[in-house]
C-alpha positions in Angstrom: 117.5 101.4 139.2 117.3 97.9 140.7 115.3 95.4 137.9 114.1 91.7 139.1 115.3 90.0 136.4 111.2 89.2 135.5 110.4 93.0 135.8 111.7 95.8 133.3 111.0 99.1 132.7 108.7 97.8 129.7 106.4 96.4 132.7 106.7 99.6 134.6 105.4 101.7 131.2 102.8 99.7 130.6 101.7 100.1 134.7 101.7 104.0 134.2 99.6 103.5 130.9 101.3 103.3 127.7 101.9 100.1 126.1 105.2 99.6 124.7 105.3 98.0 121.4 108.1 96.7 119.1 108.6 98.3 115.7 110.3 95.6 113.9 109.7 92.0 112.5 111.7 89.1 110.8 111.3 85.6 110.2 114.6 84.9 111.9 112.8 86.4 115.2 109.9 84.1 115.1 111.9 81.2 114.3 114.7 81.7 116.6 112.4 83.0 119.8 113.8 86.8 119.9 110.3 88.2 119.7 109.0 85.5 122.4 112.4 86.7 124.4 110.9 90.5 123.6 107.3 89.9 124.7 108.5 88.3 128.2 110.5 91.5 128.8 107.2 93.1 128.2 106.7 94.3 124.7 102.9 94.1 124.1 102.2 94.4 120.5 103.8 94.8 117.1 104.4 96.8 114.3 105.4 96.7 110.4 105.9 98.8 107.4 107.0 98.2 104.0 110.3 99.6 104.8 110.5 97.0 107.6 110.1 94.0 105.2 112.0 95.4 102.6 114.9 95.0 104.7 114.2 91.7 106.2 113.5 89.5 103.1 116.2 91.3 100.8 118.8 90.9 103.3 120.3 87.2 104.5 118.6 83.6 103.7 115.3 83.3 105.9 112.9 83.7 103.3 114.8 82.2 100.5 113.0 78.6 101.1 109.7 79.6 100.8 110.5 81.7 97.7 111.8 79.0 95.7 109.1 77.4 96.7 106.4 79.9 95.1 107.8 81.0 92.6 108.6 77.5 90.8 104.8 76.4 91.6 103.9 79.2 89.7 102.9 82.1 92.3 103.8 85.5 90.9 106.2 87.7 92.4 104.2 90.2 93.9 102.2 87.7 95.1 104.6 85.5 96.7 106.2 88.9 98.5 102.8 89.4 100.3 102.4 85.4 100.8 106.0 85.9 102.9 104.7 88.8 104.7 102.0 86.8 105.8 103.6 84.1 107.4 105.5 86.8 108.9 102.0 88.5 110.4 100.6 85.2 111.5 103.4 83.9 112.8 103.7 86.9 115.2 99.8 87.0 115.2 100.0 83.6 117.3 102.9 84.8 119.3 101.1 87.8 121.0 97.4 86.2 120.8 98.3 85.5 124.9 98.8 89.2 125.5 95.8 89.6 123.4 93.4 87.7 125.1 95.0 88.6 128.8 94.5 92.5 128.4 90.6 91.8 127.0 91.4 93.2 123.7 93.7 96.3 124.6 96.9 94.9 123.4 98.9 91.8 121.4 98.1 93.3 117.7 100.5 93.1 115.0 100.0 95.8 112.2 100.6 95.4 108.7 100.2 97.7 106.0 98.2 98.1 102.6 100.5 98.2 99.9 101.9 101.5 99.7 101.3 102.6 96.1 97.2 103.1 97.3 98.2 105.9 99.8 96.3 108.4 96.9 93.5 105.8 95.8 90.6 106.1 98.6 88.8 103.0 97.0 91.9 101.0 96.3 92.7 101.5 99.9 89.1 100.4 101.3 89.2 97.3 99.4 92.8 96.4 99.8 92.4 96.6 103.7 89.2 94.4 103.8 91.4 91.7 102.0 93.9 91.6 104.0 91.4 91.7 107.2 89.6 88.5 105.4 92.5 86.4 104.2 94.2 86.6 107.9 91.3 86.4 109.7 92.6 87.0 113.3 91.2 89.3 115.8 94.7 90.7 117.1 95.4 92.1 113.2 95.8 95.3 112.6 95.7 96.8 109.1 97.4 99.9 108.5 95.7 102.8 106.4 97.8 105.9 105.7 96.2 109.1 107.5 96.1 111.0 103.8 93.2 112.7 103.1 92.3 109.4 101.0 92.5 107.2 103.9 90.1 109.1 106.1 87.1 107.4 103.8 88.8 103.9 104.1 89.2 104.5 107.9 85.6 104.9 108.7 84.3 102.4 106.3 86.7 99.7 108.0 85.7 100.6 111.9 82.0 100.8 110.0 82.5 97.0 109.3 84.3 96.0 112.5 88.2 96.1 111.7 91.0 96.7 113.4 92.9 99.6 111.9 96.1 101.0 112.4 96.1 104.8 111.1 99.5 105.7 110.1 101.8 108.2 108.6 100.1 111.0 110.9 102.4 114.5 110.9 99.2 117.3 112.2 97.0 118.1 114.3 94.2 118.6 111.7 94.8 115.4 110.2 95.0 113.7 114.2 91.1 115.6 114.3 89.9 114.2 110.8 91.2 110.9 112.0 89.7 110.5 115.6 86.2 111.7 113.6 86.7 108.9 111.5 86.9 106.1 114.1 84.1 108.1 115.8 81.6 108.0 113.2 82.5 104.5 111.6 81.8 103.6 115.4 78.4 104.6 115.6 77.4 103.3 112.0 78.9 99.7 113.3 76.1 97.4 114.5 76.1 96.0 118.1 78.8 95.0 120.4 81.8 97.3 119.8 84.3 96.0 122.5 86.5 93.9 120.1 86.6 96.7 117.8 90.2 98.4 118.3 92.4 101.5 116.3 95.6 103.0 117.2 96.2 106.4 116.0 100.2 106.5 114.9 101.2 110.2 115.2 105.2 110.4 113.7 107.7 111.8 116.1 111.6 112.4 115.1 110.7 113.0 111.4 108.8 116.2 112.7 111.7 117.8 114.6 114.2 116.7 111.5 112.2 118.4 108.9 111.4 121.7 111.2 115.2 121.5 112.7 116.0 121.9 109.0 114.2 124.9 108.6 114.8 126.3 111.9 118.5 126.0 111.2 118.0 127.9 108.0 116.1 130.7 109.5 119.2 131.0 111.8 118.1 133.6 114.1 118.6 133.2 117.6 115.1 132.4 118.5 115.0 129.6 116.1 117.6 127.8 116.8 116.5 127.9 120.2 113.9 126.1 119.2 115.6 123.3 117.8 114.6 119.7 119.2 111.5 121.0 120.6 108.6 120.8 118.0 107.9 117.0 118.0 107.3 116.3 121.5 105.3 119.4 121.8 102.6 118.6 118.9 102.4 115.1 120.5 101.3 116.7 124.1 99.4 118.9 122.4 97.8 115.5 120.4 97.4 113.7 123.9 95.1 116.9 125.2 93.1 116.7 121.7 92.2 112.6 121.8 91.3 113.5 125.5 88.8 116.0 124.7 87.7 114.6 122.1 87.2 110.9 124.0 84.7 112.6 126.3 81.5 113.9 126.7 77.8 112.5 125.7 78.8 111.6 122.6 81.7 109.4 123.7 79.8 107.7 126.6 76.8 106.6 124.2 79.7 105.0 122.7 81.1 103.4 125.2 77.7 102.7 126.4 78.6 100.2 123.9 81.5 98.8 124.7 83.8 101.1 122.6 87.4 101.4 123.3 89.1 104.8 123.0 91.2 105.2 119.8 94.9 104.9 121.7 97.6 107.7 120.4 100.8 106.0 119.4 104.0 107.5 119.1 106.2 106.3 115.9 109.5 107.0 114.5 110.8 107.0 118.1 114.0 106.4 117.5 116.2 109.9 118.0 117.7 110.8 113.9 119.8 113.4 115.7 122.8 112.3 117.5 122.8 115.3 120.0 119.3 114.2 121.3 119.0 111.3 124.0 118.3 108.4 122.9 115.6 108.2 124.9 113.9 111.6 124.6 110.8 110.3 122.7 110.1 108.1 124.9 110.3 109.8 128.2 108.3 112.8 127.0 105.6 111.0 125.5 104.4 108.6 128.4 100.4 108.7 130.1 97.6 106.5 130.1 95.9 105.3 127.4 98.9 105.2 124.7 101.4 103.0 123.2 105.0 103.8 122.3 106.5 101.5 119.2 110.2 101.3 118.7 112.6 100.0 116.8 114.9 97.5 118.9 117.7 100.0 119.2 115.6 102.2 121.2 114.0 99.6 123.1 117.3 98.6 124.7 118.6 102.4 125.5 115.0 102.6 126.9 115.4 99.5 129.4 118.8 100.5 130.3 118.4 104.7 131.2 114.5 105.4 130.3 112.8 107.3 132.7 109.3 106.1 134.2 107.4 109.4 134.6 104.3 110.6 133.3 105.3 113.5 131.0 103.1 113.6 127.8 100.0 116.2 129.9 102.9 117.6 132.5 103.1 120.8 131.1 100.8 121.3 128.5 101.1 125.0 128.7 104.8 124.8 127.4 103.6 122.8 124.4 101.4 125.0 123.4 103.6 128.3 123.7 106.6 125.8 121.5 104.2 125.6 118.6 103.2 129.1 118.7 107.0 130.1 119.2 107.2 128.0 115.9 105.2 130.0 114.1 106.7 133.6 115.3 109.9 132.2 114.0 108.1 131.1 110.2 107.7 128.1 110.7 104.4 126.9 109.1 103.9 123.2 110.8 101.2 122.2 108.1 103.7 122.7 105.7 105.7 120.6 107.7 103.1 118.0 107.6 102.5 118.1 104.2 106.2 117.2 103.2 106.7 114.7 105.8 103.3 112.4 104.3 105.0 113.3 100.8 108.4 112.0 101.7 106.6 109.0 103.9 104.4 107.4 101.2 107.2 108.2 98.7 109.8 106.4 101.2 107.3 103.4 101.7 106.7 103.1 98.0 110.4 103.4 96.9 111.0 100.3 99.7 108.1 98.2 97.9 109.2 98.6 94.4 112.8 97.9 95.5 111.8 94.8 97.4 109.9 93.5 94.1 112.7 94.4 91.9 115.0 92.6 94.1 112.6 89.6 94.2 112.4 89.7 90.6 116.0 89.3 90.1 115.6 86.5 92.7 113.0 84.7 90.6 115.3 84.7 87.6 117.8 82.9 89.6 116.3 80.8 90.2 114.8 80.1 87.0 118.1 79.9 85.4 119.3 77.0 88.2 
């Protein structure tokens, strides 16, 4: 395919609906114009994680500066880490406030995430989120909440008070449901105007087919490993059909009566774990109107060179369905699945904190000692 060099297949996915957004962020980005370079190919939003910061302060000398700085005026560790993330969120923030104001609210957030040790503390979580909503006070932030059973509470209370939230860590379809009930019902407790009150849904892709490839593989029958590859996509089309049920119908239109925005599916952990999948394949089969795709850079690039621009994620529902219930033939029980996958996520987001403060910590004593 022939690209203008101003037009990319990021602009062509975000003209059949989804909004592709970029699941990475460092200081060295915002200082040396990579993410300005990535929003004018046509990424529209951004998102963060623990695991992403971890890496980008502990490795190379970006951050080191403003460290120093902190920590000998006598800022705490801890505290300086989330004073580095900050500059981080409102430096990116700023950067996609244009796309912000240009799509009437729809896109140009940038997500970043309560810290990761409050994924089990439903109260902890509430509070943690409205701090970080008041201390960077932007209307293109979006805080992220972990879809545990503990962050259903949080959820509502947030979208109850007019915040932006990100739900993350999603794995099932029951969780997905408690979660779009959540947004629903924090929408109608919220008082007036509810246009500039927006959520993302972020339903986890590759880390589903890596944990049921696992157990297909040690089934070992024919029919399950026929099966391999296949559950990931299918729960997300069968996601897709569930928001757009459940964004219908009286009760939905006396919200939007309102001037409610849906709650927008968004497909995470995009990139492919398994070598023998394309590159592309959770991208391609997860595109329709009314999502958004993050992805790390990686898969951004395969995606501009060889994606494919076809609305996929409602083509054949029907298939989806019959790959779940295949699934379960074969023994696999998916909200087991689930259940290990939010285990393994909060642990992996916690183990990147604590590693990021240790390293910090050692950083500190440097620099005391210089």
């Amino acid at each position: 395919m022939t690209q203008s060099p101003t037009t990319t297949r990021l602009h062509e996915l975000h003209a059949a609906g989804q909004s592709p957004w970029l699941d990475n962020l460092r200081r060295g980005w915002l200082t040396g114009g990579e993410l300005a370079d990535w929003v004018d190919r046509g990424i529209r939003g951004l998102t963060s994680n623990p695991s992403i910061f971890q890496k980008a302060i502990s490795t190379g000398s970006d951050y080191d500066e403003q460290f120093g700085d902190l920590i000998s005026g006598g800022t705490s560790v801890t505290d300086a880490y989330w004073d580095l993330v900050t500059s981080d969120i409102e430096g990116a923030l700023a950067l996609l406030r244009p796309v912000y104001d240009s799509s009437d609210a729809i896109d140009g957030y940038v997500s970043v995430e309560v810290a990761p040790g409050l994924a089990r503390d439903s109260a902890g979580t509430e509070a943690a989120a409205r701090a970080l909503h008041q201390s960077i006070d932007e209307p293109n932030l979006y805080v992220k909440i972990p879809g545990t059973a503990e962050g259903v509470a949080p959820i509502q209370a947030m979208i109850a008070e007019g915040r932006n939230i990100n739900v993350t860590l999603i794995f099932s379809l029951d969780r997905y449901a408690e979660v779009m009930e959540a947004y629903l019902a924090g929408l109608e407790a919220a008082e007036g105007d509810l246009s500039r009150i927006s959520s993302v849904a972020s339903f986890f892709i590759s880390r589903v087919d890596t944990e049921v490839d696992r157990r297909l593989e040690e089934i070992g029958t024919s029919p399950a490993l026929a099966l391999r590859g296949q559950a990931a996509v299918a729960q997300a089309q069968v996601a897709y059909q569930r928001f757009v049920v459940t964004f219908h119908g009286p009760r939905w239109e006396a919200l939007v009566a309102r001037g409610a925005q849906v709650q927008r599916p968004l497909w995470a952990s995009t990139s492919t774990k398994n070598p023998s999948y394309p590159d592309t394949a959770y991208v391609d089969q997860l595109i329709g109107p009314d999502t958004v795709n993050t992805m790390p850079e990686d898969t951004i690039e395969a995606f501009l060179d060889r994606g494919t621009v076809v609305r996929t994620v409602d083509a054949d529902v029907d298939s989806a369905r019959r790959t779940l219930d295949a699934l379960g033939e074969v023994g696999v029980d998916l909200e087991d699945v689930a259940q290990v996958l939010e285990e393994q996520g909060v642990a992996s987001f916690a183990k990147a904190f604590d590693e990021l403060i240790g390293a910090l910590d050692a950083k500190a004593a440097e620099l005391g000692a210089t």
